[in-house]
TIMARLO-479337 format. One record per atom (N, C-alpha, C, O): x, y, z; residue in one letter. Coordinates in steps of 0.02 Angstrom, whole numbers, padded with zeros to 5 digits, always signed. Example, Ala and Ser with C-alpha at 12.3 -4.5 7.8 and 13.67 -1.06 7.14 Angstrom:
residues 2
+00660-00284+00390A+00615-00225+00390A+00660-00165+00390A+00712-00166+00423A+00642-00112+00354S+00684-00053+00357S+00645+00002+00394S+00670+00057+00402S
//
This chain:
residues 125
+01188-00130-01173X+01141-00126-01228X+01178-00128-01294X+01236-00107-01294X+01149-00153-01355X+01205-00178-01403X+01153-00110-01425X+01108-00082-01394X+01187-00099-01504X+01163-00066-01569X+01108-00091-01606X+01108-00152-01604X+01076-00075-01627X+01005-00106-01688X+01061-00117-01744X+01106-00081-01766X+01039-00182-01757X+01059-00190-01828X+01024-00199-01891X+00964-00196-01877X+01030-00206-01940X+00991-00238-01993X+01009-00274-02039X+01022-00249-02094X+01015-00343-02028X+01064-00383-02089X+00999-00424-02135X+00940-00434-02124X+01047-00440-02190X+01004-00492-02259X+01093-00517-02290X+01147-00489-02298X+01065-00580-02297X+01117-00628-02343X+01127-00604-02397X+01077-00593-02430X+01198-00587-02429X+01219-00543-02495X+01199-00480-02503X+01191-00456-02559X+01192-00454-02461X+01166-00355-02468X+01228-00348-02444X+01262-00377-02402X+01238-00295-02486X+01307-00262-02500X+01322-00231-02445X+01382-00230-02429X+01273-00196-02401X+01271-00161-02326X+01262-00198-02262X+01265-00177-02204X+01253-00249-02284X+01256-00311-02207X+01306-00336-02176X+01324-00390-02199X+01339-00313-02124X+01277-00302-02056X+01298-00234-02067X+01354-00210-02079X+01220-00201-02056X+01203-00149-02038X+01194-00115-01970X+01151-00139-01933X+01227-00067-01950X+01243-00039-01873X+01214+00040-01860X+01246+00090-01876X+01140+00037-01825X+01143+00117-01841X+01192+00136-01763X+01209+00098-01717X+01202+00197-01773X+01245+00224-01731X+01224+00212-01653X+01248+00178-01607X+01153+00270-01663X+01137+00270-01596X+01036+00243-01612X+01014+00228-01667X+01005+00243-01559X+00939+00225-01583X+00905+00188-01530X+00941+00158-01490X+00852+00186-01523X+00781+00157-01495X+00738+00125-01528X+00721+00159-01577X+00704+00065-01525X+00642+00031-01540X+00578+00018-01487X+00578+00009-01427X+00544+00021-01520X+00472+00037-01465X+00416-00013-01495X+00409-00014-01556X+00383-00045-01463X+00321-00085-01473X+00287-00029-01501X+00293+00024-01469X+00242-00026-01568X+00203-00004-01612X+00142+00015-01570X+00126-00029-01530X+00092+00090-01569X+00056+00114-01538X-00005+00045-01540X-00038+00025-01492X-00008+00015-01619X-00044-00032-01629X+00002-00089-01645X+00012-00108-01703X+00035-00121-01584X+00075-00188-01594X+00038-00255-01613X+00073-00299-01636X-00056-00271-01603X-00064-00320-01646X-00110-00309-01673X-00162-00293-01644X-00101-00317-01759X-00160-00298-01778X-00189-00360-01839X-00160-00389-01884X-00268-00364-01812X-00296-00435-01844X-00314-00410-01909X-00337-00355-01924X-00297-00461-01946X-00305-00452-02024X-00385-00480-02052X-00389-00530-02088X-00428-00455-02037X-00500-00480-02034X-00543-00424-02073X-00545-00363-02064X-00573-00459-02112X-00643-00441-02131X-00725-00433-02114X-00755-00484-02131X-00763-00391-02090X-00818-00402-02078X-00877-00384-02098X-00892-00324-02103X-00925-00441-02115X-00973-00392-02175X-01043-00401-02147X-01043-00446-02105X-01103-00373-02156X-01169-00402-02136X-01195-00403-02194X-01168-00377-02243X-01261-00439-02196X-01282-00483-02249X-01365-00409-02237X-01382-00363-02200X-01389-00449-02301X-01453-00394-02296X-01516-00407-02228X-01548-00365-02195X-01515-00490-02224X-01548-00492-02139X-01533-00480-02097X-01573-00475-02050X-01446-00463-02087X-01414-00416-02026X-01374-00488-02009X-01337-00472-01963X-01365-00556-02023X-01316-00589-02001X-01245-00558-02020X-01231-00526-02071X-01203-00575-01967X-01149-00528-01973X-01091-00599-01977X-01095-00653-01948X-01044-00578-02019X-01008-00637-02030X-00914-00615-02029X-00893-00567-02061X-00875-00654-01992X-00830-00616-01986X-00763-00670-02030X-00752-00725-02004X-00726-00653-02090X-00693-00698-02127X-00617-00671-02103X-00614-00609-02105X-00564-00699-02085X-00495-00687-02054X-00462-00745-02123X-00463-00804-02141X-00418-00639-02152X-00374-00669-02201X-00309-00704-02186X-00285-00751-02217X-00286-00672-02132X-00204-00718-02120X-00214-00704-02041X-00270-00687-02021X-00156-00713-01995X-00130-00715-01961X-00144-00631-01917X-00148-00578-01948X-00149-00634-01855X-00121-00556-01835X-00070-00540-01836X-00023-00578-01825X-00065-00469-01853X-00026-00454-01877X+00029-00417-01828X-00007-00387-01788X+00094-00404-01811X+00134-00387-01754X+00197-00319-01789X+00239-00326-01834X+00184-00266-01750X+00230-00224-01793X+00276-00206-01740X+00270-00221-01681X+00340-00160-01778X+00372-00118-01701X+00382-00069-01741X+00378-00064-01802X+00398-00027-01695X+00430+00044-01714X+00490+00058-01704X+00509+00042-01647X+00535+00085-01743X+00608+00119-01746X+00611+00190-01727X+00561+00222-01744X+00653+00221-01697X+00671+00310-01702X+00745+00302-01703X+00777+00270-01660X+00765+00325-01741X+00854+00350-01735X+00871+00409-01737X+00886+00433-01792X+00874+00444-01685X+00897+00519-01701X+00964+00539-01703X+01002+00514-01662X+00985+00577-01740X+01064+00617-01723X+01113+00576-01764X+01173+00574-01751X+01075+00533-01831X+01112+00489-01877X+01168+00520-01896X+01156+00578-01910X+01239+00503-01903X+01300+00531-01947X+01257+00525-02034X+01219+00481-02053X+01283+00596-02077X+01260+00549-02152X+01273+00516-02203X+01247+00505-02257X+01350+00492-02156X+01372+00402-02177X+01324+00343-02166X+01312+00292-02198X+01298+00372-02099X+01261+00306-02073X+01184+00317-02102X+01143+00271-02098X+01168+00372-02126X+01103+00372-02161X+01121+00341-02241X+01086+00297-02266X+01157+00359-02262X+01184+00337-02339X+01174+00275-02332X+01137+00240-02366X+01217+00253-02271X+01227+00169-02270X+01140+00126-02278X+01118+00096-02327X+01112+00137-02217X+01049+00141-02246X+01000+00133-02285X+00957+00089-02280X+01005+00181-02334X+00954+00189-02372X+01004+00135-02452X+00978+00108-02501X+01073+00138-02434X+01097+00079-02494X+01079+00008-02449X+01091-00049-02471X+01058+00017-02400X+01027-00078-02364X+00963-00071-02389X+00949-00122-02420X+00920-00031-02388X+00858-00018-02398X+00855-00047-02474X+00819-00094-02490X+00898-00012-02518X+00894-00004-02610X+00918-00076-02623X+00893-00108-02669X+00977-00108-02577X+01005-00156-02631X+00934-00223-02634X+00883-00245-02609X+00977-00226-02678X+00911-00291-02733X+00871-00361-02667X+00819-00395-02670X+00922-00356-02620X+00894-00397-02587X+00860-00396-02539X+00843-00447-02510X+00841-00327-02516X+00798-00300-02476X+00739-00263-02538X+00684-00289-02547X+00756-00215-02568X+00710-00196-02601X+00673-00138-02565X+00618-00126-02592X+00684-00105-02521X+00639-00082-02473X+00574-00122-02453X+00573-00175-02421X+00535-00098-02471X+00484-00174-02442X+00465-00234-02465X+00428-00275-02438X+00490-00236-02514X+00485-00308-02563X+00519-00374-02534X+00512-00431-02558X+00558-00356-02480X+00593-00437-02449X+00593-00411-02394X+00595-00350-02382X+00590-00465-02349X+00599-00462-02265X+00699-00450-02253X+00746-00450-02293X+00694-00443-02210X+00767-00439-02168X+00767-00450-02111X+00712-00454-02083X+00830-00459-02072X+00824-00453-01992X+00845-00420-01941X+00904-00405-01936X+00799-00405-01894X+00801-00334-01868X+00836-00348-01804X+00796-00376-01766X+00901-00340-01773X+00912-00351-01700X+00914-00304-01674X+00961-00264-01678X+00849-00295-01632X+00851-00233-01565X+00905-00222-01533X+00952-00259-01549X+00919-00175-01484X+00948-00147-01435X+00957-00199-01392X+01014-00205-01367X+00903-00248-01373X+00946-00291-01350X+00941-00379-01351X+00924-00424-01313X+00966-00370-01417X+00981-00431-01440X+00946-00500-01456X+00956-00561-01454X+00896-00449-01473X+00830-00505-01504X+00811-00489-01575X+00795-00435-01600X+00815-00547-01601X+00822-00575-01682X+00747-00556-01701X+00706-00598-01686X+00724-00500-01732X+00659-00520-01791X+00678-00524-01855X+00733-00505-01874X+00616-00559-01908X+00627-00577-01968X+00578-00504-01976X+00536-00495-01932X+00582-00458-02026X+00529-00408-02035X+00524-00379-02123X+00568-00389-02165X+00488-00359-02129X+00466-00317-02174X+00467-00260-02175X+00427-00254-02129X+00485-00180-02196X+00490-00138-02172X+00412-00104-02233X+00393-00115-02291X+00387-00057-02168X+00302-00038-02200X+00333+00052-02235X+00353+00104-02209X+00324+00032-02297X+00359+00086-02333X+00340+00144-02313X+00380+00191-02311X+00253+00153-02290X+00210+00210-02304X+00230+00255-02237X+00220+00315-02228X+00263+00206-02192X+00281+00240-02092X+00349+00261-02106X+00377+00266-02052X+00376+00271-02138X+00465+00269-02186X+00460+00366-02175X+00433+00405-02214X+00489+00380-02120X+00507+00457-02113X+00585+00491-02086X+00614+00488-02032X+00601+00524-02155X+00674+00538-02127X+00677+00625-02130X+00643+00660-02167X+00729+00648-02081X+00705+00728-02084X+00810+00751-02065X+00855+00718-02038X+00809+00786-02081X+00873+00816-02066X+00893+00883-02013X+00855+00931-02015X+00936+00884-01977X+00933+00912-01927X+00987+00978-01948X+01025+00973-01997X+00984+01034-01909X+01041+01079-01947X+01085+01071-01934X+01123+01119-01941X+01119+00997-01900X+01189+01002-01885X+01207+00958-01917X+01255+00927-01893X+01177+00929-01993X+01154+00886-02034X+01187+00821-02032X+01232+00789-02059X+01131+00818-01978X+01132+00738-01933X+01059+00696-01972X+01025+00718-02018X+01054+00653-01948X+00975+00647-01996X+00916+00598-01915X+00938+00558-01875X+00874+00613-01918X+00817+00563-01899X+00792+00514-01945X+00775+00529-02002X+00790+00448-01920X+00736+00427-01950X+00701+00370-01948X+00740+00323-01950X+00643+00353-01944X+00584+00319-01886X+00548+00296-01951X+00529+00328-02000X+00543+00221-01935X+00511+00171-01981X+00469+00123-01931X+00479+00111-01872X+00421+00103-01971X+00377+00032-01928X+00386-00012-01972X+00387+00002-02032X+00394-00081-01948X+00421-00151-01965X+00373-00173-01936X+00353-00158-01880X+00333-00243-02004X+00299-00287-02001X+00322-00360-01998X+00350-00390-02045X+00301-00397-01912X+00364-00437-01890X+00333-00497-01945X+00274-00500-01962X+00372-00532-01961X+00355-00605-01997X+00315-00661-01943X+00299-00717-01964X
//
């Protein structure tokens, strides 16, 4: 089983290696980007803005807080942005996504042996 990585072209932190870690198909892995409205006679009309949508989930527990630092400067530099640009995510085992990272699922917690957790959901391209 390889390491999760996270690389982007010219980020100062690429390639990115978390230590140790797991990825998991998202409780809601597809989700349709659709609108649905009814009209005042009750026709019901259903308008689909993009594409469905495909997420995953991250957990990394027991981070060193080199490797959280590292991180959160891949996250900051200009070419990720945190969620403002995609990057690419290689799982555990060795499959390439293009993703987005969903700022609002973005949870990091510190442990007392000040190790760090921390578990994000990624919106696949």
């Amino acid at each position: 089983m390889n390491k999760p990585t996270l690389t982007k072209t010219d980020n100062a932190y690429s390639i990115f290696t978390f230590d140790r870690g797991r990825t998991f198909d998202s409780g809601q892995e597809y989700v349709p980007n659709q609108l649905k409205s009814t009209s005042g006679s009750g026709y019901e009309q259903v308008i689909t803005i993009s594409k469905t949508r495909r997420y995953i989930d991250a957990r990394f527990r027991h981070i060193s807080k080199e490797n959280y630092e590292n991180f959160v400067g891949f996250m900051e530099d200009e070419t990720v942005d945190w969620q403002a640009n995609s990057f690419t995510f290689n799982d555990e085992w060795g499959v390439s996504y293009e993703v987005y990272l969903v700022l609002d699922s973005l949870y990091i917690s510190m442990n007392k042996n000040y190790t760090y957790n921390i578990e994000f959901k990624m919106r696949v391209v």
